[in-house]
C-alpha positions in Angstrom: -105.2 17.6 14.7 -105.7 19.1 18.3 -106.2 16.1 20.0 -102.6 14.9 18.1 -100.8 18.0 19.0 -101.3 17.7 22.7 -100.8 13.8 22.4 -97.6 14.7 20.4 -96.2 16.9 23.4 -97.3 14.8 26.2 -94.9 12.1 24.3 -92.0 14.5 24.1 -92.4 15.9 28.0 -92.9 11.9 29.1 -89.5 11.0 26.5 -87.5 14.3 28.3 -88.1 12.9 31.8 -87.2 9.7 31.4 -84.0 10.9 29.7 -83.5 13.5 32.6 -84.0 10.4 35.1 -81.5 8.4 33.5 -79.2 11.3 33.6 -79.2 11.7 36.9 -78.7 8.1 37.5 -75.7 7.7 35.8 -74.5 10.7 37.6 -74.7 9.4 40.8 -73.2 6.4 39.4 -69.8 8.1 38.8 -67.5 6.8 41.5 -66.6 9.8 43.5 -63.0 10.4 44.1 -62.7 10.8 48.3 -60.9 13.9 49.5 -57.7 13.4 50.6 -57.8 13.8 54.4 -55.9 16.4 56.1 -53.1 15.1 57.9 -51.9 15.8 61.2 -48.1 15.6 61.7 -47.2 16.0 65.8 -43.8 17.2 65.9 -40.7 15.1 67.0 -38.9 16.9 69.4 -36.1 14.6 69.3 -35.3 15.2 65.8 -36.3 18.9 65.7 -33.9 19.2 68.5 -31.0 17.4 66.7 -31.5 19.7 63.1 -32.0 22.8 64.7 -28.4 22.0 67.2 -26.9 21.3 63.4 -28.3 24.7 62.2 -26.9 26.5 64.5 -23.3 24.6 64.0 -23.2 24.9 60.9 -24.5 28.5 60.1 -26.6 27.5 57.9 -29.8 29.9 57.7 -32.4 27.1 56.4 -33.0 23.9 56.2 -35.9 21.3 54.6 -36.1 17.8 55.6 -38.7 14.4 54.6 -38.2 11.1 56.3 -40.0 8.0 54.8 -40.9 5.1 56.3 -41.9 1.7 54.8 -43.4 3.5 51.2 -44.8 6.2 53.9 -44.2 10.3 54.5 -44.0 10.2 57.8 -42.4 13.5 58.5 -41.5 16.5 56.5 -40.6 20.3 58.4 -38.7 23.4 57.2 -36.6 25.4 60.1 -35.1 28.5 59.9 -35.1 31.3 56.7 -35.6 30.8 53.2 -35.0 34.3 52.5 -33.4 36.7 55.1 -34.0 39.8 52.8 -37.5 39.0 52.6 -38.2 37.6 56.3 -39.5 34.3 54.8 -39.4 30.8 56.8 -38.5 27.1 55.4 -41.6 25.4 54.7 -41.9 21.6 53.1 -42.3 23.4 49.3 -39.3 25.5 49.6 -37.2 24.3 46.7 -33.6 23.7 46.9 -30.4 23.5 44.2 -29.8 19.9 44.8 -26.0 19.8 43.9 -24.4 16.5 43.3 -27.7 14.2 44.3 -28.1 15.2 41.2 -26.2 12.5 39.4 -28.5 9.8 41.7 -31.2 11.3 39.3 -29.1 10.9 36.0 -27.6 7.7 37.3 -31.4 6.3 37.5 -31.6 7.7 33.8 -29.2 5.7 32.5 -30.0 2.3 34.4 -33.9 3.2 32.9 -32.3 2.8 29.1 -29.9 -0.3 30.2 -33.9 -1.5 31.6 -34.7 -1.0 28.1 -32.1 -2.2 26.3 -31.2 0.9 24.6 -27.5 1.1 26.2 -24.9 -1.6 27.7 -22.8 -0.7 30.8 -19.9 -2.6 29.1 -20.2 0.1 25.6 -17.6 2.0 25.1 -18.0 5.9 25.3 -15.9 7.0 22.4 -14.9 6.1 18.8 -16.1 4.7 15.9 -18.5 1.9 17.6 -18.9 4.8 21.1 -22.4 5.5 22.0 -21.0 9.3 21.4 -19.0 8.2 18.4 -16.9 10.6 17.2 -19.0 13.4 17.4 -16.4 15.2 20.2 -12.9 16.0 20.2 -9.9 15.9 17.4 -9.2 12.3 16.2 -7.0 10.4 17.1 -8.4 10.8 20.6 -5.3 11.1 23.3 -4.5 7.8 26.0 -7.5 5.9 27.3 -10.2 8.0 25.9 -11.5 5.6 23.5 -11.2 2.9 26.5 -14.1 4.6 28.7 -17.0 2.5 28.5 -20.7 3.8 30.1 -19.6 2.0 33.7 -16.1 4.0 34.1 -18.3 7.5 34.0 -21.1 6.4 36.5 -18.8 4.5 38.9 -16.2 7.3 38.7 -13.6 5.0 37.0 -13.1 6.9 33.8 -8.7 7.6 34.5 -9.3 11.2 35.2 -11.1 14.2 34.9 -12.0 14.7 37.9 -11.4 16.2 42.1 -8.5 18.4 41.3 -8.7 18.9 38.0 -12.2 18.7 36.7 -13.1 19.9 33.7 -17.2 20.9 34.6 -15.2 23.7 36.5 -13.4 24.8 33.8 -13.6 27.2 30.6 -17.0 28.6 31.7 -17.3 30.4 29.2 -18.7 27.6 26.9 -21.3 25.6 26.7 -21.8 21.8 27.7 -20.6 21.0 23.8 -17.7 23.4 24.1 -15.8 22.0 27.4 -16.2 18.4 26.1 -14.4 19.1 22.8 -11.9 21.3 24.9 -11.2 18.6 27.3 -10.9 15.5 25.1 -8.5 17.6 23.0 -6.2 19.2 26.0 -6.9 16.9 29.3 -4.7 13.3 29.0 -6.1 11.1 31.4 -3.8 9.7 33.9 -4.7 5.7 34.3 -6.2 3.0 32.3 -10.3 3.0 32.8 -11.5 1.0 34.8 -8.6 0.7 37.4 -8.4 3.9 39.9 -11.3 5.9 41.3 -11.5 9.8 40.5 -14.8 11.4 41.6 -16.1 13.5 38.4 -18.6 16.3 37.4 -17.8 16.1 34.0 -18.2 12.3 33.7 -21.7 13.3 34.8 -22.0 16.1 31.9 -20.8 13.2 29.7 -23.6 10.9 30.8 -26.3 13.4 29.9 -25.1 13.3 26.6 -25.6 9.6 26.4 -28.8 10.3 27.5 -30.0 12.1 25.2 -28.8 10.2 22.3 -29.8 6.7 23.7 -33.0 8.4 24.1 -33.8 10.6 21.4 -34.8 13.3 23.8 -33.3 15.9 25.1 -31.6 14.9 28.9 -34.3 17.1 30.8 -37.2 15.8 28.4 -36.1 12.4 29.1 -35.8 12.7 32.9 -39.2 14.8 32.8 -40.9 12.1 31.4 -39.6 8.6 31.9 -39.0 9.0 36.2 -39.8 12.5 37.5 -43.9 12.8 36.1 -43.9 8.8 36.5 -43.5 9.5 40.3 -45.2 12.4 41.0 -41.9 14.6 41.2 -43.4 18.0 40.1 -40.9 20.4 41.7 -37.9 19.3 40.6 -36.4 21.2 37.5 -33.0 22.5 36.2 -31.7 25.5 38.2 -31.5 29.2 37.6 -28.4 30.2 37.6 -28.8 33.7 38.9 -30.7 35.4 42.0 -32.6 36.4 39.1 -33.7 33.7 37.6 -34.6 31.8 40.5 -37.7 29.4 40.3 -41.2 30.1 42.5 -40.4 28.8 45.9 -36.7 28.8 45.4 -34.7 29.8 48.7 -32.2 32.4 48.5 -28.5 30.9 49.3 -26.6 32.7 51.6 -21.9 32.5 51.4 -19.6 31.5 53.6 -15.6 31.5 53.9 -14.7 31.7 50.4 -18.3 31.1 49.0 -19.0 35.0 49.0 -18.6 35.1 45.1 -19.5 32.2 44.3 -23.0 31.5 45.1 -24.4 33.0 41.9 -23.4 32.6 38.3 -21.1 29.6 40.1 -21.8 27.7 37.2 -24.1 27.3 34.5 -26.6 24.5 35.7 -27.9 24.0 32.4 -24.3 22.8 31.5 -23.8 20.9 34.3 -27.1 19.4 34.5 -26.5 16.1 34.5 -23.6 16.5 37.7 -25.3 19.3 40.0 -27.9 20.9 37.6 -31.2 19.9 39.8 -33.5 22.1 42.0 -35.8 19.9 44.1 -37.8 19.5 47.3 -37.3 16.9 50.3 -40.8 15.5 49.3 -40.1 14.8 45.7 -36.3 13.5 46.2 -38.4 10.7 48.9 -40.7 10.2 45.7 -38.1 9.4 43.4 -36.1 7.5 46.0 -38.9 5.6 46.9 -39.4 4.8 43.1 -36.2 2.9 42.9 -35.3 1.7 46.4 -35.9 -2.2 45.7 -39.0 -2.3 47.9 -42.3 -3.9 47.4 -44.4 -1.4 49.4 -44.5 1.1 46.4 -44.0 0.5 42.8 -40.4 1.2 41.2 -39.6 2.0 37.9 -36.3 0.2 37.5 -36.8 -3.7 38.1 -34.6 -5.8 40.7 -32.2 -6.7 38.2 -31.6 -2.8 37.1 -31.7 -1.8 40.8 -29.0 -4.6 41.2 -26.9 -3.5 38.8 -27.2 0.3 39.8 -26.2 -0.7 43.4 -23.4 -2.8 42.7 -19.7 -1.9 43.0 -16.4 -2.4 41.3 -12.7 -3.6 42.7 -12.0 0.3 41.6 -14.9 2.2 42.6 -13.5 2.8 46.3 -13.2 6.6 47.0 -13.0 9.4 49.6 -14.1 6.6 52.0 -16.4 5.0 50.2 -17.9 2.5 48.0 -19.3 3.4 44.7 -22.3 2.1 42.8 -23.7 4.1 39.7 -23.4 7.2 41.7 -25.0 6.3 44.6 -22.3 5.4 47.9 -23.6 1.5 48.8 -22.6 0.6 52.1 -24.3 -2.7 52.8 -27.8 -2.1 53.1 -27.5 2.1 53.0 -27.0 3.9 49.7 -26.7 7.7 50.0 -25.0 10.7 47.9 -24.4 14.1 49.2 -24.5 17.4 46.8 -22.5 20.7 48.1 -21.9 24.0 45.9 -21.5 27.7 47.3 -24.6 28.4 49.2 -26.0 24.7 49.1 -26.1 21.6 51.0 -28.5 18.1 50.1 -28.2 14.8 50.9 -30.4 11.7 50.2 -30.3 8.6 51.7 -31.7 5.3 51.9 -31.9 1.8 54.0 -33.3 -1.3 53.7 -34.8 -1.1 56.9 -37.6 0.8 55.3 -36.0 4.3 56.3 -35.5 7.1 53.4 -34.3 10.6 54.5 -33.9 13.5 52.2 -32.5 17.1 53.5 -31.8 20.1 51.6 -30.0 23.3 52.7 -29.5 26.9 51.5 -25.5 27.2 53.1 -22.6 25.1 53.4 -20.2 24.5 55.9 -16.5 26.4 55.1 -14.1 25.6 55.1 -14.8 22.3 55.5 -18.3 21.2 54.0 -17.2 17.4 54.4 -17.8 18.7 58.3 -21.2 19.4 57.8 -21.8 15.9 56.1 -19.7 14.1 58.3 -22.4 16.0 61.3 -25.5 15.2 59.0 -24.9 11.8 59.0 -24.9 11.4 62.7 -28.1 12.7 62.1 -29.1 10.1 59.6 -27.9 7.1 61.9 -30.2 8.3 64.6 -33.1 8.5 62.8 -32.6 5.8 60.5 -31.8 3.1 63.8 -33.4 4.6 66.5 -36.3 2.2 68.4 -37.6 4.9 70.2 -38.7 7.4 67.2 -42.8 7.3 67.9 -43.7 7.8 63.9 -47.3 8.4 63.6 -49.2 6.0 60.8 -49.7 8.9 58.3 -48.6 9.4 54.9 -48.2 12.7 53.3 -47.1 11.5 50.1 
């Protein structure tokens, strides 16, 4: 019985080891994920010189920029303050309100369902067969309304509703719900859809709304989950709405002109999410742009058939100088959109030459913001054409 005992325990210590053994092999089987390595962006003179001159003549007190290149993050910087109270500087995850780039974001939305065959760009918008139905407004529905089909609203071509008399502006006292009822029931429309181009907000409020039902999700859910997670987009989120409920990392925004009232409780992003309801960083506006750009150097989410129909324009889409896709300006081969509230300046931009350029802001120009733009694009050329750029092979993405 001895004898068997210590026989016994020799085979358990000899069974242990070789279990231990095999362990550790498989351990050191696992593939071992490599550390990112730490990359080291040189300053561009050139280009810090040119933001930095448009800084200064534009009074804005920060800015954020990220320029891609080929798939690549070649460069991304913050200059000047973030928040004056608080003596903080721009860096690359200050977060920005995002304004009107905002309805590239929804814009992608929709062309993700049309990908999916859950909606047609020819459906119409309201009545009995609407993707909306009846669900808004008194019945009959005024002039035109029940000829808006999905392609007015993101091409701006809905007869109304819009620059001088937009309705997302109006009654802000009720929700997103609320001003759609009220302006179906008291705003006529002034042309057939489909023939004249009126920029408009609230054709973007509208277009959430679609979302959401195509979808089955709420608009944010839907975004969240179908393009921002899907390309790594991780600050981007609806807005606050007051200084006090500003997100972590969220810049300060500072008046100007007649902005001085205006650059809290503007408006309430929530309703308006869909239009100008996004808070973002340079970085992940480059991811998302990147993600739909047509290129083969990193993976889209929309195919080249969506992209194709996203990016092309109508005989009517022609506007404040411009031609119009779904939302995005398409100018050969550069699509861009500009966003601009009190406090708030963003553009994003991209060219088939492999160039993608995102800047955010925490001022605008005033009076005349379109100034600042028209300054910012000079900006955009440059880097966008210039030869003599030295970009370093790095990739901060």
């Amino acid at each position: 019985m001895k004898n068997n005992y210590f026989k016994n325990q020799t085979r358990i210590a000899l069974t242990l080891a070789v279990l231990l053994l095999a362990a550790c092999s498989k351990e050191k089987s696992q593939p071992v994920e490599p550390e990112k390595p730490v990359v080291d962006q040189k300053d561009i003179s050139v280009i810090d010189q040119k933001i930095e001159k448009f800084l200064a003549d534009n009074s804005f007190p920060g800015l954020s920029i990220a320029i891609s290149r080929n798939g690549k993050l070649v460069y991304q910087k913050g200059y000047g303050i973030a928040n004056v109270e608080a003596a903080e500087q721009v860096s690359t995850d200050s977060r920005f309100r995002i304004a009107s780039v905002s309805k590239l974001i929804t814009s992608v939305a929709v062309m993700k369902l049309v990908q999916d065959n859950k909606l047609v760009l020819t459906q119409k918008v309201f009545g009995p067969d609407g993707i909306l139905g009846t669900a808004y407004g008194k019945q009959p529905y005024k002039t035109y309304v029940g000829d808006i089909t999905l392609s007015d609203l993101l091409h701006h071509t809905s007869g109304g509703w819009g620059q001088t008399n937009d309705p997302a502006f109006s009654t802000k006292t009720l929700d997103a719900d609320g001003v759609i009822n009220w302006t179906l029931d008291n705003v006529l429309l002034t042309a057939k859809p489909g023939t004249t181009f009126n920029y408009s907000n609230f054709g973007y409020m509208l277009l959430s709304k679609i979302i959401a039902k195509a979808s089955g999700k709420s608009y944010t859910d839907y975004v969240k989950e179908q393009i921002l997670d899907k390309v790594g987009a991780t600050n981007t989120s609806i807005a606050g709405t007051s200084l006090a409920t500003r997100a972590q990392n969220e810049v300060r925004y500072y008046p100007q002109g007649g902005d001085a009232g205006f650059v809290y409780d503007y408006i309430d992003f929530n309703r308006a999410d869909g239009a100008m309801g996004w808070l973002s960083t340079p970085k992940d506006l480059l991811l998302f742009t990147n993600a739909v750009d047509g290129s083969p150097v990193r993976p889209d989410i929309l195919n080249a058939t969506t992209i194709g129909l996203m990016t092309t324009t109508t005989p009517a889409s022609i506007g404040l100088g411009y031609h119009f896709g779904c939302g995005w300006v398409v100018e050969g081969d550069e699509w861009f959109w500009w966003g601009s509230l009190p406090g708030t300046f963003s553009m994003l931009y991209r060219n088939a030459n492999g160039i993608c350029i995102s800047v955010t802001a925490n001022g605008r120009r005033q009076p005349t913001p379109e100034n600042a733009l028209n300054g910012f694009i000079g900006i955009t050329n440059f880097i966008s054409t210039d030869k003599d750029i030295a970009w370093q092979d790095i990739d901060q993405f």
